[in-house]
C-alpha positions in Angstrom: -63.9 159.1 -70.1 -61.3 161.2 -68.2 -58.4 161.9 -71.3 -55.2 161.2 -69.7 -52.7 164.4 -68.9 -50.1 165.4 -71.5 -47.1 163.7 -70.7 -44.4 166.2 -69.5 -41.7 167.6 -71.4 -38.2 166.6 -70.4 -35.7 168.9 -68.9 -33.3 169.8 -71.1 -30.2 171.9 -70.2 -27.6 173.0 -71.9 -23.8 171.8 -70.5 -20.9 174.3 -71.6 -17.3 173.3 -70.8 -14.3 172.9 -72.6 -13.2 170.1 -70.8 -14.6 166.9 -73.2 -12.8 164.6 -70.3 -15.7 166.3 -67.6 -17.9 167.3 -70.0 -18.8 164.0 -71.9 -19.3 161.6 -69.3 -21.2 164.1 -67.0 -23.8 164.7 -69.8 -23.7 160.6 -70.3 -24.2 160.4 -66.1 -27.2 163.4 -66.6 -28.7 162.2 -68.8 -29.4 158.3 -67.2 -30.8 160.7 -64.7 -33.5 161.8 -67.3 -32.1 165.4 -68.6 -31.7 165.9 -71.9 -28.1 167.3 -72.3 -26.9 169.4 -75.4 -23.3 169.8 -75.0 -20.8 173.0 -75.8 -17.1 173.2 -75.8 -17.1 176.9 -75.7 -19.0 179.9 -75.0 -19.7 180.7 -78.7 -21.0 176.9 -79.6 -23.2 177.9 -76.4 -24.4 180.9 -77.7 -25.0 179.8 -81.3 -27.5 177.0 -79.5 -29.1 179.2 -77.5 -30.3 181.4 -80.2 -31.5 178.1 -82.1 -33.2 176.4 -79.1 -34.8 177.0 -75.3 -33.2 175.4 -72.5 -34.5 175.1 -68.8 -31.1 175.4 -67.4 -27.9 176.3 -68.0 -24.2 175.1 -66.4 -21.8 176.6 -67.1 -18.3 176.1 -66.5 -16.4 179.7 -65.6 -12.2 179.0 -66.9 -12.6 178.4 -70.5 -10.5 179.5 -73.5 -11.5 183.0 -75.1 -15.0 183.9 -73.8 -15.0 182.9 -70.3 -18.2 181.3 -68.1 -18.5 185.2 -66.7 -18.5 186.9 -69.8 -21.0 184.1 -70.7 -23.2 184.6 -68.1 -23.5 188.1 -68.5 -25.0 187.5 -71.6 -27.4 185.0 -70.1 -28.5 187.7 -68.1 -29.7 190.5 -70.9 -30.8 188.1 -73.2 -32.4 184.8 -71.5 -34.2 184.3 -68.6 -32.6 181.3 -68.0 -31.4 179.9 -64.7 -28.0 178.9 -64.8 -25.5 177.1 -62.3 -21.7 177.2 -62.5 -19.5 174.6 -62.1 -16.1 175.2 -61.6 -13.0 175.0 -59.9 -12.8 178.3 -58.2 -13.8 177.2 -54.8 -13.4 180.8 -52.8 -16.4 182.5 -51.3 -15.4 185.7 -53.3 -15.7 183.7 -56.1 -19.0 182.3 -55.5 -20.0 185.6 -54.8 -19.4 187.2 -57.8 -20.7 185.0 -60.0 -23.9 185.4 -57.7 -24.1 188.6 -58.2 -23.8 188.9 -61.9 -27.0 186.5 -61.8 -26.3 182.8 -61.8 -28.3 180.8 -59.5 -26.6 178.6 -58.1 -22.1 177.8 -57.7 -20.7 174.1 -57.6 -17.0 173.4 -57.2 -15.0 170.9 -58.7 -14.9 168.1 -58.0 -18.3 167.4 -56.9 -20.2 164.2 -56.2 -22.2 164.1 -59.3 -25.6 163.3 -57.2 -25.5 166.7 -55.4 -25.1 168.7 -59.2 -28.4 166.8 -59.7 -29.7 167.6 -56.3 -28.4 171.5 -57.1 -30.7 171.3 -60.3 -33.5 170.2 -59.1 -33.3 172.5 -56.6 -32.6 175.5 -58.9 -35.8 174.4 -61.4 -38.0 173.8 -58.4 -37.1 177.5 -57.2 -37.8 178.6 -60.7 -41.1 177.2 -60.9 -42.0 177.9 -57.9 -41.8 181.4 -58.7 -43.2 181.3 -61.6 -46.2 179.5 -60.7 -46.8 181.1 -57.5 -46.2 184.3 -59.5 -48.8 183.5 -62.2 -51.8 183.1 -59.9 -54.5 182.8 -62.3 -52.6 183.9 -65.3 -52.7 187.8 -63.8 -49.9 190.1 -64.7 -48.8 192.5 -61.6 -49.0 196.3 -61.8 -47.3 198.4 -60.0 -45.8 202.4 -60.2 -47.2 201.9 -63.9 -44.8 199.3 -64.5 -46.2 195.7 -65.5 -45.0 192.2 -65.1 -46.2 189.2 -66.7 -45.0 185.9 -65.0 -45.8 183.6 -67.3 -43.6 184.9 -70.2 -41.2 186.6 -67.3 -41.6 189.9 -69.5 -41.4 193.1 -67.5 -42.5 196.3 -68.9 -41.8 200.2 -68.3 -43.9 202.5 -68.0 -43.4 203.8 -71.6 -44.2 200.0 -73.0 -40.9 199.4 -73.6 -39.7 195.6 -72.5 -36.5 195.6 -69.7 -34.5 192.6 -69.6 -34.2 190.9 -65.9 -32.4 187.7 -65.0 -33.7 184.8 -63.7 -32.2 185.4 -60.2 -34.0 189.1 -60.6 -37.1 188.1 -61.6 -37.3 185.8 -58.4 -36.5 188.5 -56.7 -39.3 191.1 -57.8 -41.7 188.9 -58.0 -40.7 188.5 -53.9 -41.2 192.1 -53.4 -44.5 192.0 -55.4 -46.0 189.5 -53.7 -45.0 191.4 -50.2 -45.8 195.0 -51.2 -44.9 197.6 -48.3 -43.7 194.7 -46.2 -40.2 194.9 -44.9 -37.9 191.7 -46.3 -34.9 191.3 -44.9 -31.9 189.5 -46.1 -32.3 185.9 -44.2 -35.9 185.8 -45.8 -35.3 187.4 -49.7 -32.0 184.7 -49.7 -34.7 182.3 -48.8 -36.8 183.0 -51.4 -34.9 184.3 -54.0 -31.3 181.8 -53.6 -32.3 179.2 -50.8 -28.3 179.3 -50.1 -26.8 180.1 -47.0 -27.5 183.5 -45.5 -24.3 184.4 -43.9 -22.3 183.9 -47.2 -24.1 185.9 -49.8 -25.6 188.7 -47.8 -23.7 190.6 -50.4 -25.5 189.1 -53.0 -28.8 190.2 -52.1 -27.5 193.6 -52.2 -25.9 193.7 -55.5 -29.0 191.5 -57.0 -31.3 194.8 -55.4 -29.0 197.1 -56.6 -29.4 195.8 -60.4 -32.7 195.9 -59.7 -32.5 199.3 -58.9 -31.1 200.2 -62.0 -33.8 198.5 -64.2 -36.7 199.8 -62.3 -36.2 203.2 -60.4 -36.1 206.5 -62.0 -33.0 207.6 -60.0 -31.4 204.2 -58.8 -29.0 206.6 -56.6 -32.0 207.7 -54.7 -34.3 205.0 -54.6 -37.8 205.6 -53.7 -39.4 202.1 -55.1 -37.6 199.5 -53.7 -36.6 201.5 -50.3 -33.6 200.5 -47.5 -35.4 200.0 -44.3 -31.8 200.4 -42.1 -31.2 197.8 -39.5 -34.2 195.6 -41.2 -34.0 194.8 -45.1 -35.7 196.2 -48.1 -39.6 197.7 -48.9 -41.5 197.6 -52.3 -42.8 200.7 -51.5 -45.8 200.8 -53.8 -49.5 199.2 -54.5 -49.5 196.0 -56.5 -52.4 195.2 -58.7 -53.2 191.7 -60.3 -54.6 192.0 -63.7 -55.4 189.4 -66.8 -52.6 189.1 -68.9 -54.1 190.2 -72.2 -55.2 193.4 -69.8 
């Protein structure tokens, strides 16, 4: 007899506004939709949660009192690989911009029509796993200019053996370049797989998302020679890629 599969865990993300009149009934409306929804006022109720449990998502609200959603996200960044989505009022494309390139995935304006946040979500998880999975292959880490990757745990290691902290949005976007090594990507097609947003806004992100990762995995991120600028055509992982076991 065929033992059924293990029901799924729900998703459960993590809400952080100080706004209780938004806040409350959009966890209420989130969670009909089947999230489960832990609640924040502020970033430092946020932060004392996330040290005590894992979410799958984060949104985050940008304008709040002391720590604001930036400052917040940031953190998010070095610490969690954890997507995140902000929602806010700040509508310009500046605005979106920056808080794409400091490494949320995803920028909702208020006020939205609560079925497209869900939409966004989904959206955002379904990118996440989709790397992730398509990543993982048979549960083999990728090598590559003696650094190592494991996509399962989304743990990336220098050559010395020394773990490097990468964002969601980052880790999308090596794992892009590993899986095309020596292949020119350009913009249209990394924004495709790394955001899925639209190309002519955020061309800018893609380069400031590179140029962090730059910093984490060249020697000399001023003189790049691992993740190379083809001009007029995108950028090159421009290295051999290796698939290994993951207790290799």
């Amino acid at each position: 007899m065929t033992e059924p599969a293990p029901a799924q865990a729900p998703t459960k993300l993590l809400l952080v506004d100080d706004e209780g009149s938004l806040r409350e009934p959009l966890a209420a409306y989130l969670a009909r939709q089947g999230f489960v929804v832990v609640e924040a006022s502020s970033a430092a109720e946020a932060r004392t949660k996330l040290r005590d449990e894992p979410f799958d998502l984060v949104l985050l609200d940008i304008m709040m009192p002391g720590e604001d959603g930036l400052s917040l996200c940031r953190h998010l960044v070095e610490t969690h690989a954890v997507p995140t989505i902000f929602i806010t009022a700040k509508g310009e494309a500046t605005d979106r911009i920056v808080g794409l390139e400091i490494g949320a995935d995803d920028y909702v304006v208020k006020p939205f029509e609560p079925r497209e946040l869900v939409a966004r979500i989904r959206s955002v998880l379904r990118r996440a796993a989709k790397g992730a999975g398509a990543a993982a292959g048979e549960d083999l880490a990728y090598l590559f200019d003696a650094w190592k990757l494991d996509p399962v745990k989304r743990r990336l290691i220098d050559p010395e053996g020394a773990l490097v902290s990468i964002s969601s949005v980052e880790f999308r976007l090596l794992v892009a370049f590993l899986d095309h090594p020596r292949q020119v990507l350009d913009r249209d097609r990394l924004l495709d797989m790394v955001q899925g947003r639209e190309a002519h806004l955020f061309d800018r992100a893609v380069d400031n998302q590179v140029s962090r990762l730059r910093r984490k995995v060249e020697r000399d991120s001023r003189n790049p020679t691992l993740i190379q600028t083809v001009w007029g055509g995108g950028y090159m992982l421009a290295a051999d890629v290796r698939r290994v076991p993951l207790d290799d």
